[in-house]
N, C-alpha and C positions, 0 to 999 in steps of 0.2 A: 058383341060380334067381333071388334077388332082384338079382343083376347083367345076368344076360339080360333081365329085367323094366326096368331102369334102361336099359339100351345101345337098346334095344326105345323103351322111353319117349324118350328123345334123338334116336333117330333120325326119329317121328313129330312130334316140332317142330321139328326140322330141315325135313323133309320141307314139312310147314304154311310154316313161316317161307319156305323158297324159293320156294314158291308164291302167297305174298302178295306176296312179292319181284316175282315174276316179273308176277301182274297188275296191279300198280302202276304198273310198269317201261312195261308196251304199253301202261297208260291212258294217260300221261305221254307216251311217243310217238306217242299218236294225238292228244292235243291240240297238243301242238306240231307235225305235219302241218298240221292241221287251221287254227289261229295263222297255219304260215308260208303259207297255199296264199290264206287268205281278205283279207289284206291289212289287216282291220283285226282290235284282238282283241274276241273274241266271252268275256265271262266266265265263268266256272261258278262257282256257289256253291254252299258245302257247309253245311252244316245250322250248321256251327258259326261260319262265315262268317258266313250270316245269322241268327244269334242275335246275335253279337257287331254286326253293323251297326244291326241295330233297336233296339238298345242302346244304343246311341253318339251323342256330342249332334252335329245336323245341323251342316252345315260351311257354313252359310249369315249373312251379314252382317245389320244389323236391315235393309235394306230391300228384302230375298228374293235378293241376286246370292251367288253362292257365292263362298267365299273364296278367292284363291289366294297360295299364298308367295309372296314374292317375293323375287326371286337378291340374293344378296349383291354389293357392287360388283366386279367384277373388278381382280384384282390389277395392274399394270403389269406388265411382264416385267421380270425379271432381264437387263441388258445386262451382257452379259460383257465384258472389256474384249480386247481382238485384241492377238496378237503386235507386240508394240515400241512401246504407246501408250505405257509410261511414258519411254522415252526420249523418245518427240516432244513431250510433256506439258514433262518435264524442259526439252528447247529452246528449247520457249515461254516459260516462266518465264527461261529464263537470257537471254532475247532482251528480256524487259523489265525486269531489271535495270540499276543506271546501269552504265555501260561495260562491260554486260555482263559482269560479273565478281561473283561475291561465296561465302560460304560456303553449306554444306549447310542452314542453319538461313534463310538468306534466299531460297533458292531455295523451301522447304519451305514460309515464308509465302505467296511468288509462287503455289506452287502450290494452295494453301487458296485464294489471291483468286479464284483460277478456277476453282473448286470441285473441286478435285481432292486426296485426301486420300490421300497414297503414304508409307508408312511409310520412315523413315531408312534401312534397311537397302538398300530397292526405288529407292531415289533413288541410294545413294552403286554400285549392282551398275550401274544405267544408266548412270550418270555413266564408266563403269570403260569400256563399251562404247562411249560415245561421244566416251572418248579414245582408244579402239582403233580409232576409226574417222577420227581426226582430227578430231573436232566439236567435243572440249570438250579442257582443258587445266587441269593441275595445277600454281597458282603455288607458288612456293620452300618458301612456309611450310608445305603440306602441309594446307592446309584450305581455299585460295580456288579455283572453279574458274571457269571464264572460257570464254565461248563462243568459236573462234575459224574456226571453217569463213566461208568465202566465201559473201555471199549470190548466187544465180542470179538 
């Protein structure tokens, strides 16, 4: 008996509970109707709303204009850098070294003066593709490289 009483009891706030569910749910869809059909929004406040607002120190400056935030500056965007700047980066630099020629540590300066900052590994992978492409070249010693394509 006191489990039929208990399953009885559950089932009756179950039953409550979905039904408060349930007119919350169409209040909630008749406002947002109501929002999207009127164009602008219309507020409603609720008791606790307006307790909490009359409560609340006004949002007004000393000489009566309301305050508003104001935006943070926006960030610039991230420029991403495009397939194969660091080899043309790379060319520029080996284009104004003297005779065009020199190691991985003076192209690396070349390329700080032009503000461009490619880590050694990203320099010597380039350098690898634009002897595969005939643009650059590897002197004897195994550390100078040397521009050597034709200008157009």
């Amino acid at each position: 008996m006191a489990k039929s009483a208990m399953t009885e009891l559950n089932d009756q706030i179950e039953a409550i509970r979905q039904e408060a569910f349930n007119e919350g749910y169409a209040a909630a869809m008749h406002a947002v109707a109501e929002f999207s059909t009127s164009g602008t929004a219309k507020t409603t406040t609720t008791k606790a709303v307006a307790a909490k607002s009359t409560s609340a120190k006004p949002t007004t400056t000393a000489n009566g204009a309301s305050r508003r935030q104001t935006r943070a500056p926006a960030k610039p965007a991230v420029r991403h850098t495009r397939r194969g700047d660091n080899a043309r980066h790379i060319t520029e630099a080996l284009m104004t070294l003297p005779d065009r020629t020199g190691p991985a540590a003076a192209i690396k300066k070349a390329l700080a003066a032009k503000g461009h900052d490619i880590p050694y590994a990203s320099i010597r992978h380039s350098l690898g593709q634009l002897q595969a492409r005939g643009e650059a070249s590897l002197a004897g010693d195994g550390k100078t490289w040397s521009y050597t394509a034709t200008q157009h």
